[in-house]
C-alpha positions in Angstrom: -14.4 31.4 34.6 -17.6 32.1 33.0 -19.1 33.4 29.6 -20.9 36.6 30.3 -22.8 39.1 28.3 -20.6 42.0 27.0 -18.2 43.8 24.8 -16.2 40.4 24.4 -17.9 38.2 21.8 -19.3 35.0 23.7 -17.0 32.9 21.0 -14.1 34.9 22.3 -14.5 34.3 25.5 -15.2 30.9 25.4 -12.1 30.6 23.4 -10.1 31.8 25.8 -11.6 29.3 28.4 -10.5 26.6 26.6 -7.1 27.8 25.9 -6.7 27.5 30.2 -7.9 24.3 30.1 -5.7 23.2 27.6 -3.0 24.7 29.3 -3.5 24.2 32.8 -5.7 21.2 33.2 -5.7 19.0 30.3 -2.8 16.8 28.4 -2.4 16.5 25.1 -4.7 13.9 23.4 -6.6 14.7 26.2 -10.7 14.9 25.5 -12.5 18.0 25.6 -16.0 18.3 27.4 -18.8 17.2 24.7 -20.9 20.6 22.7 -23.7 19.6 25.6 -21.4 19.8 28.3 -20.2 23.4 27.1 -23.5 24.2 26.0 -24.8 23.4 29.6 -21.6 24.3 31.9 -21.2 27.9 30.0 -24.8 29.4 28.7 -24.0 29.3 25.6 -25.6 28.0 22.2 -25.0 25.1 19.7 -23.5 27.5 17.1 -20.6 29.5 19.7 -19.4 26.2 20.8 -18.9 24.9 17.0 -17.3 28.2 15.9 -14.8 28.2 18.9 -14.0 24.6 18.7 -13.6 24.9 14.8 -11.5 27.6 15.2 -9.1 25.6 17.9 -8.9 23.1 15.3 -7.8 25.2 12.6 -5.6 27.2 14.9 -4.0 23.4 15.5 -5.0 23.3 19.2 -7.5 20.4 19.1 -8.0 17.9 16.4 -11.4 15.8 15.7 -11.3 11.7 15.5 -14.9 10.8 13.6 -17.2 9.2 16.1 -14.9 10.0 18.9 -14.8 13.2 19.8 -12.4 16.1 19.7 -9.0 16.1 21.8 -6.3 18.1 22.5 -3.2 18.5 20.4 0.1 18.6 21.5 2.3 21.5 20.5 3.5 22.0 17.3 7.2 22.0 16.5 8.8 24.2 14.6 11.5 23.4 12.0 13.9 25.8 10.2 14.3 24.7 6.9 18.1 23.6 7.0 20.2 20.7 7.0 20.1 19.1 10.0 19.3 15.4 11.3 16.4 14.4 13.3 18.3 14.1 16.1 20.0 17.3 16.3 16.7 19.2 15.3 14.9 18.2 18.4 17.5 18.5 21.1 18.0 22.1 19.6 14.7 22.9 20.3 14.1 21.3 23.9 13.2 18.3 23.3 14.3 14.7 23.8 14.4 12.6 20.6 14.6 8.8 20.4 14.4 6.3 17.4 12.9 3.0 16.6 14.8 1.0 14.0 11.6 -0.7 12.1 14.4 -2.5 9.3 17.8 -2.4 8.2 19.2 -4.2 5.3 21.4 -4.2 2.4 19.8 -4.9 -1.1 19.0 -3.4 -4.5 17.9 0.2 -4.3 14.3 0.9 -6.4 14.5 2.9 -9.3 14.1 6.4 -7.8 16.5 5.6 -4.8 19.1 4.8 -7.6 19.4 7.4 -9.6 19.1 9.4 -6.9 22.3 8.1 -5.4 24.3 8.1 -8.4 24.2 3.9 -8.5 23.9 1.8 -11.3 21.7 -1.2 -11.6 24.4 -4.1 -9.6 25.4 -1.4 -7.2 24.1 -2.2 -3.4 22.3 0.2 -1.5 21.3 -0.2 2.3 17.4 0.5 3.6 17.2 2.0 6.6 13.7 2.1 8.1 12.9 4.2 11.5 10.4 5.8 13.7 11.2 8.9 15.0 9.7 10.1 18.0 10.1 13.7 20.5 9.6 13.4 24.1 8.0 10.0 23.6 4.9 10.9 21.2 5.7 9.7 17.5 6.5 12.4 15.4 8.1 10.8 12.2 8.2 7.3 10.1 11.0 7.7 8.0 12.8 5.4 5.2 16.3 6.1 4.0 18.8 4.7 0.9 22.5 4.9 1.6 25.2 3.7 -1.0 26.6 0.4 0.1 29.8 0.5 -1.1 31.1 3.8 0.6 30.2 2.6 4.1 31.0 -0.7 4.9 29.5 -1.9 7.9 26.7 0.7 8.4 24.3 -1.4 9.7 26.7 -2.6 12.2 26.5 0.7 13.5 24.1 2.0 16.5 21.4 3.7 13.9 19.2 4.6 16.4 21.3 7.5 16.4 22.2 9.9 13.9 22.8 9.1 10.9 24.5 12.2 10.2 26.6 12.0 13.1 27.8 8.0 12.0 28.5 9.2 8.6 30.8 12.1 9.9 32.3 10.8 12.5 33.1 6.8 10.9 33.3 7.4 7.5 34.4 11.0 7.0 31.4 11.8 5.0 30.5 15.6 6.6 26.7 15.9 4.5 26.9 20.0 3.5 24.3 20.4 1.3 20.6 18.8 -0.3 17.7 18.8 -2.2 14.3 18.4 -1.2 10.7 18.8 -2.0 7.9 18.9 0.3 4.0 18.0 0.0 1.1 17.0 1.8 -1.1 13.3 1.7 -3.4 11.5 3.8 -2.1 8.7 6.2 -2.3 5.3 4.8 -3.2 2.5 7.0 0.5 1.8 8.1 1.7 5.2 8.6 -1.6 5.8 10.9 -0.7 2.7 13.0 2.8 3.8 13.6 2.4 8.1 13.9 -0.9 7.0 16.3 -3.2 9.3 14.0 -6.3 8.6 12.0 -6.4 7.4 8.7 -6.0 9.8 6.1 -4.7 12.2 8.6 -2.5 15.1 6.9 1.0 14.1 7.0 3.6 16.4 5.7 6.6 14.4 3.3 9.9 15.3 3.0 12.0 13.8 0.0 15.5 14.7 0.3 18.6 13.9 -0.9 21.7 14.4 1.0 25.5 15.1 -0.3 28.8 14.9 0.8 31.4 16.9 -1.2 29.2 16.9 -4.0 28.4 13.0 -4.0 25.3 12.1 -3.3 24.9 10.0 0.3 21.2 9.7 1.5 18.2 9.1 -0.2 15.1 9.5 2.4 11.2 10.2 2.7 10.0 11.1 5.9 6.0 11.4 6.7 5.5 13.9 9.7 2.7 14.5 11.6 1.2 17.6 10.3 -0.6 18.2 13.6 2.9 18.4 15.3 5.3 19.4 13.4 5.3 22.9 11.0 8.1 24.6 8.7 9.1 27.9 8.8 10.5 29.8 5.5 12.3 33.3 5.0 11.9 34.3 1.5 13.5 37.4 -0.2 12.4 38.8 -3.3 14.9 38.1 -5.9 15.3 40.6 -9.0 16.3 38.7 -12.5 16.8 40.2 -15.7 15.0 38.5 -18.8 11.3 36.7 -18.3 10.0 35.4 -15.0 9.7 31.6 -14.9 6.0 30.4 -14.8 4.3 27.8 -13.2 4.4 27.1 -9.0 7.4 26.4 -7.4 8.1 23.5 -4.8 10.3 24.0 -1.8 
């Protein structure tokens, strides 16, 4: 393929030369030909090759690593906003999930945790640390509260596996409903080692907190790669009677 004068925008077309490459010839985190070598292997200028690769960067085809180069990005995946574990989310969409327990323990839960769960300031709380990965590339570090007293033996438990699942199935605790908020922040130095990204790479967080029959049963933060991982939301207008709330609402 070649970048020829035309109709077609050279950006365009050079756009779509890299999408085949991506697609056909080069693996994720894979590096792209330098600005010279596109510059030199397509006729083209300085400026087209900085539009088109900016563009695949936004468009979350390629991402940038300072002093580097530029690489490609595996595919995002795609998460309907329901309740759901890890586990099941990623075998429902294709792909293979496995889990690395980082620490598991049974101690006092911090302040947040706590009232979160419902405990008091005695009460025991287990800390479930794990990274959680899709088809072998790390997609999620993710640290979870349970109530101790509820589920004895938890950490005997294979929780490299769902959690969900463990709760359901040994403890008749069937999660049906939760709260969470979602924002974005940089990677800190520890959640760059583990996801494999750059520091102060986006990340998106999940806080949620998960309930069984109405009593509260999980407490967790998960940091996702923002490069491969995305949410999507159905919204519907809703009419109220009376004032509109102000301010900006989190999901």
């Amino acid at each position: 393929m070649s970048v020829v004068d035309g109709p077609v925008p050279k950006h365009r077309q050079l756009r779509d030369i890299l999408l085949a490459m991506i697609d056909s010839e080069l693996v994720p985190d894979a590096p792209v030909p330098s600005e010279r070598e596109l510059v030199d292997r397509f006729d083209v200028s300085r400026a087209t090759v900085r539009e088109t690769i900016g563009r695949l960067v936004s468009e979350g085809r390629l991402y940038r690593v300072r002093g580097k180069g530029t690489f490609v990005a595996a595919a995002s995946i795609e998460s309907q906003m329901h309740l759901s574990s890890f586990t099941e989310d990623m075998r429902r969409r294709g792909h293979k999930p496995s889990t690395v327990v980082l620490g598991a323990d049974e101690t006092a839960a911090p302040p947040p945790a706590r009232a979160a769960l419902g405990l008091d300031v005695t009460d025991r709380a287990y800390r479930v640390e794990r990274l959680r990965s899709a088809d072998g590339a790390p997609m999620a570090h993710e640290v979870s509260w349970l109530p101790a007293a509820p589920l004895p033996g938890l950490l005997e438990r294979d929780l490299t596996s769902s959690v969900y699942s463990i709760l359901a199935h040994d403890y008749g605790r069937v999660l049906d409903s939760a709260a969470q908020t979602v924002w974005a922040e940089g990677a800190d130095p520890l959640r760059a080692r583990l996801l494999r990204v750059p520091p102060a790479a986006p990340l998106l967080v999940f806080r949620k907190t998960s309930y069984a029959a109405g009593r509260p049963m999980e407490h967790v933060t998960s940091w996702y790669r923002a490069d491969r991982y995305q949410v999507h939301m159905t919204l519907e207008r809703t009419q109220h009677a009376g004032t509109a709330a102000t301010g900006p609402a989190r999901m």
